[in-house]
Structures are given as C-alpha cells and as structure tokens.
C-alpha positions as CSV (number, residue, x, y, z in Angstrom):
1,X,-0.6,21.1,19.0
2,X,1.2,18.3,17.6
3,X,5.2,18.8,17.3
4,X,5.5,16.3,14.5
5,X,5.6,17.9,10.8
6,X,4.9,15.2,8.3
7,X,5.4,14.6,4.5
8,X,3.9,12.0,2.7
9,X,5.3,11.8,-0.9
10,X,2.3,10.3,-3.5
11,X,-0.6,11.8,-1.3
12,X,-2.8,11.0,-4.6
13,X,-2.5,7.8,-4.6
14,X,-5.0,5.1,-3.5
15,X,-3.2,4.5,-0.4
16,X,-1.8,7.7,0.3
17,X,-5.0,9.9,-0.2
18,X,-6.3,7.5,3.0
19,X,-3.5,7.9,4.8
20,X,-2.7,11.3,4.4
21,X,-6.2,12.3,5.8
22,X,-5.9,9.7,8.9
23,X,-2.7,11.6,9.4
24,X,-4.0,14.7,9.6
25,X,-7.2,13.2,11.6
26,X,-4.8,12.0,14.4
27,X,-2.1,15.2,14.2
28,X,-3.8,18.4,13.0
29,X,-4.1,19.4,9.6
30,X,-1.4,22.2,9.6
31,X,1.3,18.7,10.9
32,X,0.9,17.3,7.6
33,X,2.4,18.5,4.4
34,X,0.6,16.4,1.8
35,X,3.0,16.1,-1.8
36,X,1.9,15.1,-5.6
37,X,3.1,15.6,-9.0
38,X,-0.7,16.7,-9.8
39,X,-2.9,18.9,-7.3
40,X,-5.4,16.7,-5.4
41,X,-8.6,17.9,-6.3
42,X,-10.9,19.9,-3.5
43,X,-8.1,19.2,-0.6
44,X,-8.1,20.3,2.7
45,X,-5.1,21.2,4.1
46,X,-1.0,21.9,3.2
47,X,-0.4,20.4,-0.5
48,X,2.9,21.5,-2.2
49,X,3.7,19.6,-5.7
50,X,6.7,17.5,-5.8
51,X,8.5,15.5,-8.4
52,X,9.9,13.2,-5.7
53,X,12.2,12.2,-8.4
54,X,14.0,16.0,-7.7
55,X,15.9,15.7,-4.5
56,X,16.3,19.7,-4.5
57,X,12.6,20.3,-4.4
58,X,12.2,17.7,-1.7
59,X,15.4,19.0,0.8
60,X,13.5,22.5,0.0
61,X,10.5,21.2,1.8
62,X,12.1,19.5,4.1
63,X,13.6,22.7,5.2
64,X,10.3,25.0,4.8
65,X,8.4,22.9,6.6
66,X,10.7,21.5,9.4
67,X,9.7,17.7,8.6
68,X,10.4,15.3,11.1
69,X,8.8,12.4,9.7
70,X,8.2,11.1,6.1
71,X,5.7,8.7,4.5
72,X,7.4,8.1,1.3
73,X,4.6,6.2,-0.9
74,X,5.2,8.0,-4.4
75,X,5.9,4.8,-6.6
76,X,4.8,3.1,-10.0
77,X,3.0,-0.5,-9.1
78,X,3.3,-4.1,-10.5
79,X,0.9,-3.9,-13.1
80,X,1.4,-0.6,-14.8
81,X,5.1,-1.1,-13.7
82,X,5.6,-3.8,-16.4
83,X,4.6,-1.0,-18.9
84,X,7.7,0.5,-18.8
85,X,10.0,-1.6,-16.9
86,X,13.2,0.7,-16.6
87,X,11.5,4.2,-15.9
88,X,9.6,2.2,-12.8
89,X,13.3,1.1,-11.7
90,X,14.4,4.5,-12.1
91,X,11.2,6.4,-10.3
92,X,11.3,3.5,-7.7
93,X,14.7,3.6,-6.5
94,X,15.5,7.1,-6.9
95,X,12.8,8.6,-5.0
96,X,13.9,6.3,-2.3
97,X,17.5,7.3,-2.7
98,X,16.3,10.8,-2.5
99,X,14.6,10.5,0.7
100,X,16.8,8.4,2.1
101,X,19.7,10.9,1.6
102,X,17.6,13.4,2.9
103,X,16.6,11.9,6.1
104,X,20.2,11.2,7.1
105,X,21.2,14.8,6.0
106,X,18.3,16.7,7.9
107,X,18.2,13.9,10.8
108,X,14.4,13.0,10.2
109,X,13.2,11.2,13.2
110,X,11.0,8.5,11.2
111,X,10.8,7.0,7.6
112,X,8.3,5.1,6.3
113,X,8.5,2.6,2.7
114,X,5.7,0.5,1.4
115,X,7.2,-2.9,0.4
116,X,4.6,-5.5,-0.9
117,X,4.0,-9.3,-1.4
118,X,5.4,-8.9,-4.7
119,X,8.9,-9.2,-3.3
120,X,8.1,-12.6,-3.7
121,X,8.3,-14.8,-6.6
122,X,8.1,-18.7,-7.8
123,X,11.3,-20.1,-5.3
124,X,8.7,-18.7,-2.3
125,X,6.6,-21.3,-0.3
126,X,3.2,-19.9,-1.4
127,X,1.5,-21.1,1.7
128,X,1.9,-19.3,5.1
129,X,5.0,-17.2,3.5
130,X,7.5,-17.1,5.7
131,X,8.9,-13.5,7.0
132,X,12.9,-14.4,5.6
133,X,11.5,-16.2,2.8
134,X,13.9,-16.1,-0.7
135,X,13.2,-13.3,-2.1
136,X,13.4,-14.1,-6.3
137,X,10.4,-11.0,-7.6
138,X,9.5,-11.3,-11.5
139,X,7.9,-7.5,-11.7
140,X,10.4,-4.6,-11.9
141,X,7.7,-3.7,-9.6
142,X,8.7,-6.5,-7.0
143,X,12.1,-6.0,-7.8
144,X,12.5,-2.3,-6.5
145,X,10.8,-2.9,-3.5
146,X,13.4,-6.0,-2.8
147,X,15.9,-4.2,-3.4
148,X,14.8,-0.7,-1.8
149,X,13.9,-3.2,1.7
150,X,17.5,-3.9,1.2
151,X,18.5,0.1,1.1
152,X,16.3,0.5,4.1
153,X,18.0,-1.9,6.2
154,X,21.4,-0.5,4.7
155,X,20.5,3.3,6.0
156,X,19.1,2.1,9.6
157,X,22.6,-0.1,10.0
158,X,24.9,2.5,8.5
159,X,23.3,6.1,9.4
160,X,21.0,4.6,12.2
161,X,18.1,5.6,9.3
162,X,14.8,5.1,11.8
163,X,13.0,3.3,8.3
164,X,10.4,1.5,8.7
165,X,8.4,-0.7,6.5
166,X,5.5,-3.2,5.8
167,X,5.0,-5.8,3.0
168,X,1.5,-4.3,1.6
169,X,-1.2,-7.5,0.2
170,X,-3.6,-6.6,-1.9
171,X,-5.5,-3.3,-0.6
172,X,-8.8,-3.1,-0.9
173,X,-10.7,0.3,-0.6
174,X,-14.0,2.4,-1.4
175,X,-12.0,5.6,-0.6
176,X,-10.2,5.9,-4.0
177,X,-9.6,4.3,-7.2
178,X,-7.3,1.7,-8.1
179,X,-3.5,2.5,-8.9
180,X,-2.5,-0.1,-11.3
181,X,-1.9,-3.0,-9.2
182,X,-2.1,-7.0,-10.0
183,X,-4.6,-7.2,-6.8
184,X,-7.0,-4.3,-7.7
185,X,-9.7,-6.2,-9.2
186,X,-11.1,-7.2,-5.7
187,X,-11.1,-3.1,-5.7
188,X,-13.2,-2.8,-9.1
189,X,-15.6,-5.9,-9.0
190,X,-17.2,-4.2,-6.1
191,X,-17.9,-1.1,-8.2
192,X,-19.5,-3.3,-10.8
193,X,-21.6,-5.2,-7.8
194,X,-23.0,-2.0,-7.0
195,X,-23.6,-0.4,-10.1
196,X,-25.7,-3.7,-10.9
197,X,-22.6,-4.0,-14.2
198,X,-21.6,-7.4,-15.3
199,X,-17.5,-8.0,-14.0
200,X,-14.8,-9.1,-16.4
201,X,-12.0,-10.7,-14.4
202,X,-8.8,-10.7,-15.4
203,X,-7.8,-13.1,-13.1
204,X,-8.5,-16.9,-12.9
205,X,-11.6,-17.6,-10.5
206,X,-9.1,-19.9,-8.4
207,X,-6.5,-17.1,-7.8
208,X,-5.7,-16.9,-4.1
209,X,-3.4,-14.1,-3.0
210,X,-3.4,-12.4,0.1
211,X,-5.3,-9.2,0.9
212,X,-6.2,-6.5,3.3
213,X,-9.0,-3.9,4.0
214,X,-7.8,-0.4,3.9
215,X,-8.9,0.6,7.2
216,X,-6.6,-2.1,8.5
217,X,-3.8,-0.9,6.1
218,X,-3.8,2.2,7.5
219,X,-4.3,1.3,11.5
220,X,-1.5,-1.1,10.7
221,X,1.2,1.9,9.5
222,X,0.1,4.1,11.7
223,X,0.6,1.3,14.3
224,X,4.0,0.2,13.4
225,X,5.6,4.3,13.2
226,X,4.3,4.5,16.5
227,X,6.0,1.2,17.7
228,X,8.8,1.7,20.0
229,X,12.1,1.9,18.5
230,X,13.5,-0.9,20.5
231,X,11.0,-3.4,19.5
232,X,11.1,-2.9,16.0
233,X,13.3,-6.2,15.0
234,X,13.0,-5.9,11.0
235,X,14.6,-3.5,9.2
236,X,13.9,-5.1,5.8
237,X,10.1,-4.9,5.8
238,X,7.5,-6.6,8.1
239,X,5.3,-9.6,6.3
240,X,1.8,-8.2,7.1
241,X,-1.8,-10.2,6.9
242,X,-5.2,-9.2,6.6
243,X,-7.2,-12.4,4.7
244,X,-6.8,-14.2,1.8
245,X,-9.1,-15.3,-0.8
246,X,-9.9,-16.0,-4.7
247,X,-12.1,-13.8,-7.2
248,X,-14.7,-16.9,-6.8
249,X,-14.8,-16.6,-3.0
250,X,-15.5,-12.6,-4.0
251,X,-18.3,-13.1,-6.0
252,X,-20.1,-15.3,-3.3
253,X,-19.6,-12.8,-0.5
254,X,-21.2,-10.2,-3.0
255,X,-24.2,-12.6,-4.3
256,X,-25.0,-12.3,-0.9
257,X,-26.2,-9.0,-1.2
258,X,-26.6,-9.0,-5.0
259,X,-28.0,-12.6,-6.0
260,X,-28.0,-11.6,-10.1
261,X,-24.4,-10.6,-10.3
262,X,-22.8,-11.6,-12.9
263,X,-18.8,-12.1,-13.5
264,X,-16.9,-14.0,-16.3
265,X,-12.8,-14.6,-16.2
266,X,-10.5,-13.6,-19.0
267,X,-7.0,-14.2,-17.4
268,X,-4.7,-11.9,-18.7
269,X,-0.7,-10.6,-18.2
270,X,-1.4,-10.1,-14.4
271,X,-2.2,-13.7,-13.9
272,X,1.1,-14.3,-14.4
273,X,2.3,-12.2,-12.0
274,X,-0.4,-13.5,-9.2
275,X,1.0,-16.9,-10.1
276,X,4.4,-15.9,-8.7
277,X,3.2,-14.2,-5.4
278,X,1.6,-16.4,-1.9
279,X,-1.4,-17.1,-1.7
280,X,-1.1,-16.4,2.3
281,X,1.2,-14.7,4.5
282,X,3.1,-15.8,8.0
283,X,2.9,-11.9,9.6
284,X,3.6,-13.7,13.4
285,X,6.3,-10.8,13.7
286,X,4.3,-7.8,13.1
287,X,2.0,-9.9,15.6
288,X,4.9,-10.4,18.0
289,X,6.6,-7.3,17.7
290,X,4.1,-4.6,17.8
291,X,0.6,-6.6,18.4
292,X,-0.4,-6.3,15.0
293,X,-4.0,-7.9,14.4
294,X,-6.7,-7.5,11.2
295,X,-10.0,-6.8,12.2
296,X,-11.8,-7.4,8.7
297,X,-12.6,-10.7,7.1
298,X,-13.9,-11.0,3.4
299,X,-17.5,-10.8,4.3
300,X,-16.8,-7.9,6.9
301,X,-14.9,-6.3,4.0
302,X,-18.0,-7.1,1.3
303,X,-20.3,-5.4,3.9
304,X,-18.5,-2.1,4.3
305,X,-17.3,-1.8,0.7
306,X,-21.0,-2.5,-0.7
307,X,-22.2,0.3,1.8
308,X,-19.5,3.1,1.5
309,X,-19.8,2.3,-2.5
310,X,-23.8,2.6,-2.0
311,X,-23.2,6.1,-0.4
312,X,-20.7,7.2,-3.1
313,X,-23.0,6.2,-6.0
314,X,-26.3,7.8,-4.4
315,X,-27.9,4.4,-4.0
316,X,-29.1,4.6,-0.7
317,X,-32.4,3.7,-0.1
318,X,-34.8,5.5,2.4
C-alpha cells in the first residue's frame, strides 16, 4: 500500500484525465484524490470537486485526505486564454498562489506545475531553444506560466517548496479531447483522418513547433517527481522535447495510411501565436539531469493515434 496521497487539481483536463489514471495505475486507486470543477463522467476512483480558485476548499482536502503530493494542472490555455485575458491571469496565478501557500503551510513533500513552450516569444532563438533562453511570452497564457516558473523557484528558495516543473510542447493524445491550445490541431486532424472528414487547418502548412506524444508526457512527469531531490538543478521549469514538425509533415505521415485525405489551411489568430513560440527545443538538462529521453517520432505517433482513434470510433476491421 502506497504511503503517498496524491491530488491532482484539473483531473478533466486533457492532460490530467491521462495522468490522473497512470497515477493511480502506478500507486493504487485509493492514493489518488482526483479534483474538477465538473464531475468526470463514469470515474473510477476518489473525485471531490474543487474550485482551485478557493484556497479553503483546497486546505480542506488537503487535510481530509492527508496529501503529500500535488499535481497542480487546473489552468486556462493559450488559445482560449486570449478569450478573456485577465480572468486567465487571475485563474492562472491564483490557483498557483493557492497551492503554493498550501504546500508550505501543510509541508507537502512534492509539487508539480505544468509550464509550456509558450513562455517563449519573438526575442527567443526559435531553433534548438535554449533552457535560460529570454523569456518575452505574447499570450496571457505564456505569461502566467513565466511568471508562476518564477513563483516556483521563489517558494523552493524561500520555503525550500520541493516544486517541480516541465515546459509542456504541444501534446498530442487519443485519450481525451483537446483543451483549447494553439498546438491541438495535430490532436484534431487525426480525428478527421480517421473518420475519412476533410481537415481545416488553422495553421499555416509550414508551421513547425515542437511537440510530444502523451505517453511520453506522462512517463516524462512521472519521471522527473520521482527524480532525486539533489539532482533536480532547475527550479524554474525544465525545457522538455519530444519531436517537432509542421501540419504538412502531419498530413504525409497520415496519407500513409489514408492516401485520399484531404486538408486545406485557413491560418487564423493562433498563427500568430505559433509564430512567437520555437520551432525546436534544447531539453539536454532534463537529458542530463534525470535521463530524460522521447521514445515516439511523428510516424510512431501517426501509428498509435490512427489505431487507438480506430478502436475509439468502432472502426476496427476483423
């Protein structure tokens, strides 16, 4: 039985519904305490609702539960984000703040907080990013998580906070739907592949930004909380790498296994934003550190998403 009790704020999500399940794969259901503003539909497992924004409600479970780590992933994202840019400032940075407080006042042993590659902006060398790169975002989005990597840093050097955190690419998953994120199109086109629907992209066919399969993303967070303490050298957020490629070099991994599909490109607002984040990312500290290493290239990635997807539509053939 594991002695670890774990919350994970934003358990919906499309990164935490993957995460909070390997979780409780690797620790035992009952060790993870899974947290939404909505009930997740047919879970398995401890689920409590929380407004993360409500830092009574959150110390509450903290004390029910015993919690002696926290996966705090309940955020707004770039593209939706820009919707409403002060109430995604304010959700951002005060759930942190929240948890943050929390964690020093109850002594949580670990903290986890998803940065991204939209810390980045146009000042950034867009090749082969550099880990202390300037940091100059253009998306409220990008500009919380700057500035809550900052915060992080700030409790670990202050409180002696044990928060860790990774710089997220674009995620790509069959497991859930996108979240509102500039990269989720590499998400959606797959859908459309599989389904046999034409694609619209909103993004120009040349558009490389970095990305990462979500079985990675998860092996990699679950790989860096279980680091040792002592070789954990950034306290801002790691840079972390899984492949890079454009919407173009998408549609010819999938006309591999569907020759008629069809895509056109109608750049929109969030090609904008793509234009201000790398196109690749230098992650040789995460490698260094705690032997991080991606296991899925784009046409590995095409391969399991067009099969999962396959399975989820009923379109498996005997």
């Amino acid at each position: 039985m594991s002695k670890e009790k774990i919350l994970i704020t934003g358990s919906g999500g499309q990164l935490g519904s993957v995460l909070t399940e390997a979780l409780k794969d690797k620790f035992g259901k009952n060790a993870v305490i899974a947290t939404d503003l909505r009930q997740m539909e047919n879970y398995e497992g401890i689920f409590e609702l929380l407004d993360a924004t409500d830092a009574v409600a959150l110390e509450a479970l903290i004390e029910k539960y015993k919690i002696t780590q926290i996966y705090h992933l309940a955020a707004i994202l770039s593209a939706k984000g820009e919707q409403n840019p002060l109430q995604t400032w304010d959700i951002n940075l005060k759930t942190l703040f929240n948890v943050l407080e929390a964690s020093v006042k109850y002594k949580i042993d670990k903290v986890f907080f998803p940065s991204s590659i939209a810390v980045y902006g146009d000042m950034a060398t867009k090749s082969n990013t550099a880990q202390d790169e300037f940091l100059n975002p253009s998306t409220v989005y990008g500009i919380s998580k700057a500035a809550g990597e900052n915060w992080c840093q700030y409790y670990f050097l202050k409180y002696g906070l044990d928060v860790r955190s990774l710089r997220y690419p674009g995620v790509i998953g069959y497991q859930s739907l996108p979240g509102g994120g500039t990269t989720d199109y590499a998400v959606e086109i797959y859908h459309n592949a599989v389904k046999e629907e034409a694609f619209e992209c909103y993004l120009k066919a040349d558009a490389m930004l970095p990305m990462i399969f979500m079985d990675d993303t998860i092996r990699a967070t679950i790989e860096l909380m279980e680091a040792p303490k002592e070789s954990i050298t950034i306290r801002t957020s790691y840079n972390l790498a899984g492949v890079s490629f454009t919407p173009e070099e998408v549609v010819t991994s999938i006309k591999e296994h569907y020759p008629n599909f069809e895509v056109t490109y109608k750049p929109d607002f969030r090609q904008g934003i793509a234009e201000g984040w790398p196109s690749s990312i230098d992650d040789s500290f995460a490698r260094n550190d705690w032997n991080w290493q991606p296991k899925y290239d784009l046409d590995a990635i095409t391969a399991e998403m067009i099969t999962q997807l396959k399975k989820k539509y009923n379109l498996i053939t005997q």
